[in-house]
C-alpha positions in Angstrom: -44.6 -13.5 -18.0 -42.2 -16.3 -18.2 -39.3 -16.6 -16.0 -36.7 -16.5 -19.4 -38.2 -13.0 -20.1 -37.9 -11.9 -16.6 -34.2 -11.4 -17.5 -33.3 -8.8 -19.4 -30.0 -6.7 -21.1 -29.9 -3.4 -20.3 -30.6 -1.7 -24.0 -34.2 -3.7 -22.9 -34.8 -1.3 -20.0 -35.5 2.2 -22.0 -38.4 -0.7 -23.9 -39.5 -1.6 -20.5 -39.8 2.2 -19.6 -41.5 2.7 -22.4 -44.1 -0.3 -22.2 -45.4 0.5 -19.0 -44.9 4.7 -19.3 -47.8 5.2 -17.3 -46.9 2.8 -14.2 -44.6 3.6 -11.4 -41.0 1.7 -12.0 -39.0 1.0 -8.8 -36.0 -0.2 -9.6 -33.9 -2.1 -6.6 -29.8 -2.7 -7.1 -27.0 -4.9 -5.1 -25.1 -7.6 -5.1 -27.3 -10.0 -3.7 -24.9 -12.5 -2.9 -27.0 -14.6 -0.4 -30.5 -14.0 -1.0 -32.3 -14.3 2.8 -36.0 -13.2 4.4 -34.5 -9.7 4.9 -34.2 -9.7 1.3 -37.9 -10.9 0.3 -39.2 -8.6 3.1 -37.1 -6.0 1.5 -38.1 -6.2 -2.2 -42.2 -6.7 -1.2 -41.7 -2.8 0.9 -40.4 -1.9 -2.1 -42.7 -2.9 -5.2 -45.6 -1.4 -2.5 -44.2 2.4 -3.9 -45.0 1.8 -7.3 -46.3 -1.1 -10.0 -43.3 -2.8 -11.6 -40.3 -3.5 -9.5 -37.1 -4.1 -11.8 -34.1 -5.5 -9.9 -30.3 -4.9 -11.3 -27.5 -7.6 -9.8 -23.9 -6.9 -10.0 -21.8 -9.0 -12.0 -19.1 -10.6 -10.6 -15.9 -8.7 -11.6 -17.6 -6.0 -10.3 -18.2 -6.6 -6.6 -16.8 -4.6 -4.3 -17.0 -6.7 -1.3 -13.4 -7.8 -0.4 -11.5 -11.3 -1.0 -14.0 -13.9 -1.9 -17.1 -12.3 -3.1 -19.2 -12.5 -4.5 -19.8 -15.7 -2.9 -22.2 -17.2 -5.6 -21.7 -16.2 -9.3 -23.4 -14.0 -11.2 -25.3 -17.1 -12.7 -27.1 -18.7 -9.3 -27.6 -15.0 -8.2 -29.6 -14.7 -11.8 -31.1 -17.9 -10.9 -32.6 -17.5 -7.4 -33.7 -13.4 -8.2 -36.0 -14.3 -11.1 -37.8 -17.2 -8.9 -38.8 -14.6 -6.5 -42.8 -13.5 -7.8 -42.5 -9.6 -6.6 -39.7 -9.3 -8.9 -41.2 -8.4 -12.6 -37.2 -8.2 -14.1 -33.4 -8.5 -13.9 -30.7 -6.9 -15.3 -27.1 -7.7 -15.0 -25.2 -4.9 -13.9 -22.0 -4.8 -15.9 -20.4 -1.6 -14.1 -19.6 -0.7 -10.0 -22.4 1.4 -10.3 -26.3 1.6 -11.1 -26.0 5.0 -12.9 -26.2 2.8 -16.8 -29.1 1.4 -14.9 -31.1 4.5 -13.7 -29.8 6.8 -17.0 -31.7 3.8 -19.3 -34.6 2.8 -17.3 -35.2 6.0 -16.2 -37.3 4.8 -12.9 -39.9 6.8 -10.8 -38.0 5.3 -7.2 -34.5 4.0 -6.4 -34.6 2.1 -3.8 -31.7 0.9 -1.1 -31.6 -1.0 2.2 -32.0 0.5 5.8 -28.4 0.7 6.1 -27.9 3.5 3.8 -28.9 6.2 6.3 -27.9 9.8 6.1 -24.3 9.3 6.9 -23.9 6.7 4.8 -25.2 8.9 1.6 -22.4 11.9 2.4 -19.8 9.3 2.6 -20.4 6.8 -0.1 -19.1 8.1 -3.7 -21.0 5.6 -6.1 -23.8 6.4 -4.6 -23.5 9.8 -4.9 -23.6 9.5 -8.7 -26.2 7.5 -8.9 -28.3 10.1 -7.1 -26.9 12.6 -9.4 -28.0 10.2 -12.4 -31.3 9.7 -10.5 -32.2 13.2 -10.2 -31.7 14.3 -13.7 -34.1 11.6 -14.6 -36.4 13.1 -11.8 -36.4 10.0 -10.1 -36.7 9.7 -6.2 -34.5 7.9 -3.8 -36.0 5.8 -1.0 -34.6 3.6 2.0 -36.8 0.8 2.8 -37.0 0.4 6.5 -37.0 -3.0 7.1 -35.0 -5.6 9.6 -31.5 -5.8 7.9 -30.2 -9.3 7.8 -26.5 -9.2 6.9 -25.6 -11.6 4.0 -21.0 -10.9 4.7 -22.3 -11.4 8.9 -23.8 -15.0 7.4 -21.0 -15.7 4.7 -18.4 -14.6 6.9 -20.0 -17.0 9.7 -20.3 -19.7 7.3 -16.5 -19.9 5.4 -19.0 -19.2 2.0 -15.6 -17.1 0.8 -14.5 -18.2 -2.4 -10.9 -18.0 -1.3 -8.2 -20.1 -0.1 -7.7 -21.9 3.3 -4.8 -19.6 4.0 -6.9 -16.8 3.1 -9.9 -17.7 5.2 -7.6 -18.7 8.6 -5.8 -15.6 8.1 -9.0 -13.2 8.2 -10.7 -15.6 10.8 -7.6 -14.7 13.7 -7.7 -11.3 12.7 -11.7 -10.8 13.4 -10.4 -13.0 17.0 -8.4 -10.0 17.7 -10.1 -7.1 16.8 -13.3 -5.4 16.6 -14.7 -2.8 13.7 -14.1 -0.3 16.4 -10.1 -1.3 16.6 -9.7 -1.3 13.2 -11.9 2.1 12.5 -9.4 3.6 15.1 -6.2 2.2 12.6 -8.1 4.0 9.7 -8.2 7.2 11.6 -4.7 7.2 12.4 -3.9 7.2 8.9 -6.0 9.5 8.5 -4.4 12.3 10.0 -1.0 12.1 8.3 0.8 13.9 5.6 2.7 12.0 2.9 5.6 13.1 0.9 5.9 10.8 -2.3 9.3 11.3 -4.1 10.9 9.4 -7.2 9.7 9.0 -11.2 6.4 10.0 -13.0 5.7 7.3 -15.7 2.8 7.2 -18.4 1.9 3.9 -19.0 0.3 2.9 -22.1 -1.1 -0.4 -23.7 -2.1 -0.9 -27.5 -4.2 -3.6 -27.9 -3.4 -6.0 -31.3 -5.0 -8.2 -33.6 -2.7 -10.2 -35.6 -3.1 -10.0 -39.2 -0.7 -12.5 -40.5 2.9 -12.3 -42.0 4.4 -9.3 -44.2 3.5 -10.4 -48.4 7.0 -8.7 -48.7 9.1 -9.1 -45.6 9.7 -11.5 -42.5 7.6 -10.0 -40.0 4.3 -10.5 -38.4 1.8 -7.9 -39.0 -0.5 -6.4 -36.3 -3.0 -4.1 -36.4 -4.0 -2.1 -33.6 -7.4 -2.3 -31.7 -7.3 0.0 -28.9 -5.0 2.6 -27.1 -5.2 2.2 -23.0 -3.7 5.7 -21.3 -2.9 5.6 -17.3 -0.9 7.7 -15.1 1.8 5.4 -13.3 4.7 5.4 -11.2 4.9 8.1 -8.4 1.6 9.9 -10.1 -0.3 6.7 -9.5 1.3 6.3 -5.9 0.3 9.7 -5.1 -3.0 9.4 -6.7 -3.4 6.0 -4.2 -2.2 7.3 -1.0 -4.7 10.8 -1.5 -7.5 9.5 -0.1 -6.0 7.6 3.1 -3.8 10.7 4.4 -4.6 14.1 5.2 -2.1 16.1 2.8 0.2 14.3 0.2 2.8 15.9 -1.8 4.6 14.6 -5.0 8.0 16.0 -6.3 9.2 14.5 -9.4 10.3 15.4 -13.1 8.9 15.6 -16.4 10.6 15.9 -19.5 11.6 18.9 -21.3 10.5 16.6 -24.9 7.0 15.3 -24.8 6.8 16.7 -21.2 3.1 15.0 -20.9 2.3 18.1 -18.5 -1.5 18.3 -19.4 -1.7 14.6 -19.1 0.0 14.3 -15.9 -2.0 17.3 -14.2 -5.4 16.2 -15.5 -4.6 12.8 -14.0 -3.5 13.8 -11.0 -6.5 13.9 -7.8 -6.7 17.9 -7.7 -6.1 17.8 -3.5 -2.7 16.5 -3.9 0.1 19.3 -3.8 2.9 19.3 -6.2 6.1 20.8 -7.7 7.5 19.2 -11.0 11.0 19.9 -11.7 12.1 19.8 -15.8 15.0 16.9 -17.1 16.2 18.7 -20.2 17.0 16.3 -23.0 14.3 13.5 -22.0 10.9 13.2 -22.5 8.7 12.0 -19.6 9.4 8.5 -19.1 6.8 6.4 -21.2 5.9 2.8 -21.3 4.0 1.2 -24.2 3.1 -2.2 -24.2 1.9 -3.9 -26.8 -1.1 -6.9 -26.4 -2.7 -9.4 -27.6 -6.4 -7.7 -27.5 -8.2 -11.5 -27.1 -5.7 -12.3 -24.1 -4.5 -9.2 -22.6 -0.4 -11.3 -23.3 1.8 -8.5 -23.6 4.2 -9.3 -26.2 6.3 -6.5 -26.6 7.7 -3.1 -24.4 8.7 0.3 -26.4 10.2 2.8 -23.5 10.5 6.5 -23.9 13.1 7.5 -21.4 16.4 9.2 -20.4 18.6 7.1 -17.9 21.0 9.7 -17.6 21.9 11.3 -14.5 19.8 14.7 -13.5 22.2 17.8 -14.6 24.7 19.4 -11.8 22.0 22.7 -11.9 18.7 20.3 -11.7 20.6 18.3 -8.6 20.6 21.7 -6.8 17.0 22.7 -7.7 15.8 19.2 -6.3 18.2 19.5 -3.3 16.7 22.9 -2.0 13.4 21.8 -2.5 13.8 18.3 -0.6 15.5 20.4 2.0 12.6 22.6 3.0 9.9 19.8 2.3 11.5 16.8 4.1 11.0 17.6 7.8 7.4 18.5 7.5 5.8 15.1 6.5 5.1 12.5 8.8 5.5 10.0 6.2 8.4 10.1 3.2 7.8 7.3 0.1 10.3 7.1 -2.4 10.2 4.7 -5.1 13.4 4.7 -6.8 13.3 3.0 -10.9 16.1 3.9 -11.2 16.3 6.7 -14.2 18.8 9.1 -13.2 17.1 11.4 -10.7 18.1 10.2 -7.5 21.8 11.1 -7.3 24.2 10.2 -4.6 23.8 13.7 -3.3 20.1 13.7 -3.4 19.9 10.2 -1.8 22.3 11.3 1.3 19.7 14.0 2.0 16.9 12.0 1.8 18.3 9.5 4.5 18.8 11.6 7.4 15.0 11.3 7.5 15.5 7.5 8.1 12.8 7.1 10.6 10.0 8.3 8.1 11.3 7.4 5.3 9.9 3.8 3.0 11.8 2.5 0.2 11.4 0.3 -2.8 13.9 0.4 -5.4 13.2 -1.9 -8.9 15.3 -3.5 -11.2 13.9 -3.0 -14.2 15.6 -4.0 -18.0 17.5 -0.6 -17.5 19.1 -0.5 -14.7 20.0 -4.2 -13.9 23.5 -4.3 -12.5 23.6 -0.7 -11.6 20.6 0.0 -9.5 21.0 -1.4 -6.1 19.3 -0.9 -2.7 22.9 -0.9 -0.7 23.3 2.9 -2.1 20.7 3.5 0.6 22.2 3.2 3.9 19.1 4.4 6.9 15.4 3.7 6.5 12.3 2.8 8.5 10.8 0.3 6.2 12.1 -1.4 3.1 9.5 -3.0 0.6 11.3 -5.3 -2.1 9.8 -8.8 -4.1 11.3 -12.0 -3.5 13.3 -11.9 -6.9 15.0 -9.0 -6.4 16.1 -9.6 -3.5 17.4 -12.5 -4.1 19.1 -10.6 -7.1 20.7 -8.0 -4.6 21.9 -10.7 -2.7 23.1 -13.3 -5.4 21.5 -15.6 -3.5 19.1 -18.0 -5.2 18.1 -21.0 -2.7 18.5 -19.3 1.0 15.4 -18.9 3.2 13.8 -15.6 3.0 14.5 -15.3 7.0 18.3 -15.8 6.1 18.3 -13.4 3.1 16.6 -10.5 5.5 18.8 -11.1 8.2 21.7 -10.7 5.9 19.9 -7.6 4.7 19.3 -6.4 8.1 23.3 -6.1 9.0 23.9 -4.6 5.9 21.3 -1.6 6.3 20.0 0.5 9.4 16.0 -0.5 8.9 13.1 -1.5 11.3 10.9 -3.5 9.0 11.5 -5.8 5.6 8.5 -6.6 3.4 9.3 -9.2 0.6 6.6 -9.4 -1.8 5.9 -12.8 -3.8 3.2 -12.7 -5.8 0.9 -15.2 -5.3 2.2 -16.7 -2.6 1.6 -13.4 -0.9 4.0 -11.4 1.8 6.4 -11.7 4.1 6.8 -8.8 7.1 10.0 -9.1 9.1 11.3 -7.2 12.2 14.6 -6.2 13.1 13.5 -6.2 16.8 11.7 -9.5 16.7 11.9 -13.0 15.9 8.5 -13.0 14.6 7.3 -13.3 11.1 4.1 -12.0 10.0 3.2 -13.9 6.4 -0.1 -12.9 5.0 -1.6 -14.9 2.1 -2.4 -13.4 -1.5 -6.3 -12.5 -2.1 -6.4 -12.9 -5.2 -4.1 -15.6 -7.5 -6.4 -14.8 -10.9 -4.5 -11.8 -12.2 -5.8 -10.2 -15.0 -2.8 -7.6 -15.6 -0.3 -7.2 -12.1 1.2 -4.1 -13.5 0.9 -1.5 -10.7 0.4 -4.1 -8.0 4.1 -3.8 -6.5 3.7 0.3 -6.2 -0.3 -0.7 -4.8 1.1 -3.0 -2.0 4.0 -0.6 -1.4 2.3 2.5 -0.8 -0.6 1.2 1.5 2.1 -1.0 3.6 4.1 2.7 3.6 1.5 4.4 5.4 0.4 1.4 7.7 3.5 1.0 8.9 4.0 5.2 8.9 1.4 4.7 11.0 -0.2 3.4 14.5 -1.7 0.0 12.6 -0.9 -3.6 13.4 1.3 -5.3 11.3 -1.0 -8.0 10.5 -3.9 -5.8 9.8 -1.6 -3.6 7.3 -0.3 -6.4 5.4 -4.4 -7.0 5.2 -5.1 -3.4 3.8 -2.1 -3.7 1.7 -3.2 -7.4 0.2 -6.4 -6.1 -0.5 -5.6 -3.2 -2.1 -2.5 -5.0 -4.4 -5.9 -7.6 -5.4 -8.1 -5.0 -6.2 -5.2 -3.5 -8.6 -4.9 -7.1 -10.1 -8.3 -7.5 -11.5 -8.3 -5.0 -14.0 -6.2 -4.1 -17.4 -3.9 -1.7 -16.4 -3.9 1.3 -13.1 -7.6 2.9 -14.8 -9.7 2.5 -11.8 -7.4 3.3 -8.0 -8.3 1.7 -4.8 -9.4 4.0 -2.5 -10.4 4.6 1.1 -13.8 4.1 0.4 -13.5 0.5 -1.0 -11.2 -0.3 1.5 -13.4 1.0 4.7 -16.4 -0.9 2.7 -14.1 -3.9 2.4 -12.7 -4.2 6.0 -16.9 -3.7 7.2 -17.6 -6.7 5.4 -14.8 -8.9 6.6 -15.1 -7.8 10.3 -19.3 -8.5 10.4 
């Protein structure tokens, strides 16, 4: 066989099935970002259960390793795989999972490394489909025992990362400081909180565009539409986001009584989180439609759905009652105020009494600029704003960032100010200290940042809600705001999953 056929797409595995139907197909998947002895050793145990060993190799976008992996592209990890003799094929893996693998290859043995013990297989969720996936094919799962080598222990070691200087002294103090242990106790502590997430529920949608050319009869540019892209944003998504971390979360919010997007909303919503949904007659459920170029992902144009008007006198009282006997019972209280008319003065003066648990980010948006102002709110623990907006708030365009937050500070009873700046990263200052903790961005190749702001907000919101460093939460919350980064839109949520599998591989 030569080495150009060793590579294959995988519509080729069902012919490979096929071709050798009466041989034993072990079929070995990973990232394989720096190929070692443990993994020769590993792929030799494993082409001993059967006849034709078929190896599948994450693409790059799909690595779920934390910032700077994979360390070597797709391409070298191609190149070095197919050298190896006991390897008979390779697939690219274009997915964060094997299942497309196993469901077309069909294989007699799935194998993974020692490090996926029993534990590991009640915890892990992609793996738990691919068993699923596995056993319908009646396929068998098998952990090879051999002598793991870590290749994160050895790229960590190394600086391999393919991320910046900032990026790599930042996580290299942090693994000075503390120990998986330390940081597994943070995780706990989050854990065992209950969240209380209160402000709008928005449907965001994109419609993907080809241009055509212009109008035969008028002066416009014609489009025609590719695809239609559905996701469940604003407090839904930050609900959705903070489900997995906590041990109870709540959302209160309103749909509208036009196009109320009920079904939508409840289908999208993670079926542990507890809810009450209030109705804003006249308005339909705020929705955002975007309009993109479908070879670029540009966005070139916004249609809104919304009602900016204030919440009714009635509706006020129906939200006031039920803030009043939910409040006191969370540990943690997120609001993200957009600013679209249901957080009345009324409303807000309740909600700040709670000023110890309660974490705050307020956007100006094209509707509410010059109205919609974080001064309305008066007591908080934790404020979370970007650099432009403050700067917006303040009318002040070329001050430090340490003098804008100190102005800030005076005018507003808070502990802690996050500004948030986009590639550059963020900024975490403390009323009580001098300091300043600045932690670098993770990732400065955006493919769409929508839903990044509410990604960094939320995790920093139950960090600081919670016994965690400071440094090490504006860690979780840069990692979490990168992961939301790298895809089109809020489809896919960071989760505590990725995160624990993230931190393990940055503190080897």
């Amino acid at each position: 066989m030569s080495l150009r056929n060793k590579i294959v797409d995988i519509k080729s595995l069902k012919e490979i099935k096929e071709k050798f139907k009466k041989k034993k197909i072990v079929l070995c998947h990973g990232v394989f970002d720096l190929l070692h002895v443990g993994h020769i050793n590993y792929f030799q145990s494993a082409k001993k259960l059967g006849d034709i060993l078929v190896v599948s190799v994450t693409e790059d976008q799909f690595v779920n390793k934390g910032p700077g992996r994979p360390a070597f592209t797709i391409s070298n990890r191609v190149k070095f795989l197919k050298e190896i003799s006991t390897i008979d094929y390779v697939c690219i893996s274009n997915d964060f999972t094997s299942e497309k693998i196993i469901k077309n290859l069909k294989p007699n043995f799935y194998c993974k490394g020692n490090d996926y013990s029993n534990k590991n297989l009640k915890n892990d969720i992609n793996l738990k489909k691919e068993l699923q996936v596995l056993k319908l094919n009646k396929g068998k799962f098998r952990a090879i025992n051999e002598p793991s080598f870590s290749s994160s222990k050895y790229i960590n070691e190394n600086e391999l990362q393919n991320i910046s200087v900032e990026c790599k002294k930042f996580v290299n103090s942090l693994r000075k400081e503390f120990h998986q242990n330390k940081i597994n106790e943070f995780l706990k502590d989050i854990k065992s909180k209950k969240v209380l997430v209160l402000g709008e529920t928005i449907i965001d949608e994109y419609i993907t565009t080809e241009a055509i050319g212009k109008s035969g009869k008028e002066p416009m540019m014609v489009v025609q539409q590719k695809k239609k892209i559905k996701f469940l944003g604003g407090v839904g998504y930050i609900a959705n986001l903070c489900s997995s971390f906590v041990k109870e979360v709540k959302v209160i919010s309103f749909l509208g009584e036009k196009n109320s997007e009920k079904k939508y909303v409840f289908n999208k919503l993670n079926k542990s989180i507890k809810h009450h949904f209030l109705i804003k007659k006249n308005s339909p459920t705020i929705t955002k439609t975007r309009y993109l170029d479908d070879y670029r992902k540009t966005k070139m144009l916004g249609v809104y759905e919304l009602n900016d008007d204030l919440i009714t006198r009635q509706e006020e009282t129906k939200l006031y009652k039920l803030l009043k006997s939910n409040l006191k019972k969370y540990d943690i209280i997120i609001v993200a105020d957009y600013g679209h008319g249901i957080i009345t003065e009324k409303i807000r003066n309740l909600i700040i009494r709670f000023g110890k648990k309660l974490f705050l980010n307020t956007q100006i948006n094209s509707f509410n600029r010059g109205y919609h102002s974080v001064f309305k709110y008066k007591n908080m623990n934790s404020y979370i704003i970007n650099e432009s907006e403050l700067r917006y708030e303040l009318k002040d365009r070329s001050s430090s960032l340490g003098d804008l937050t100190k102005k800030l500070f005076k005018k507003l009873t808070l502990k802690n100010i996050i500004v948030t700046r986009g590639r550059w990263g963020a900024k975490l200052f403390n009323n009580n200290s001098k300091s300043v903790i600045s932690c670098p961005a993770f990732n400065d190749n955006s493919i769409d940042t929508v839903g990044a702001g509410d990604t960094f907000f939320a995790l920093s919101s139950l960090t600081l809600g919670s016994n965690v460093n400071k440094k090490v939460g504006l860690l979780i919350s840069s990692l979490a705001a990168s992961y939301s980064i790298n895809q089109l839109g809020n489809i896919s949520t960071f989760n505590f999953n990725i995160l624990k599998k993230h931190l393990s591989h940055i503190f080897k």
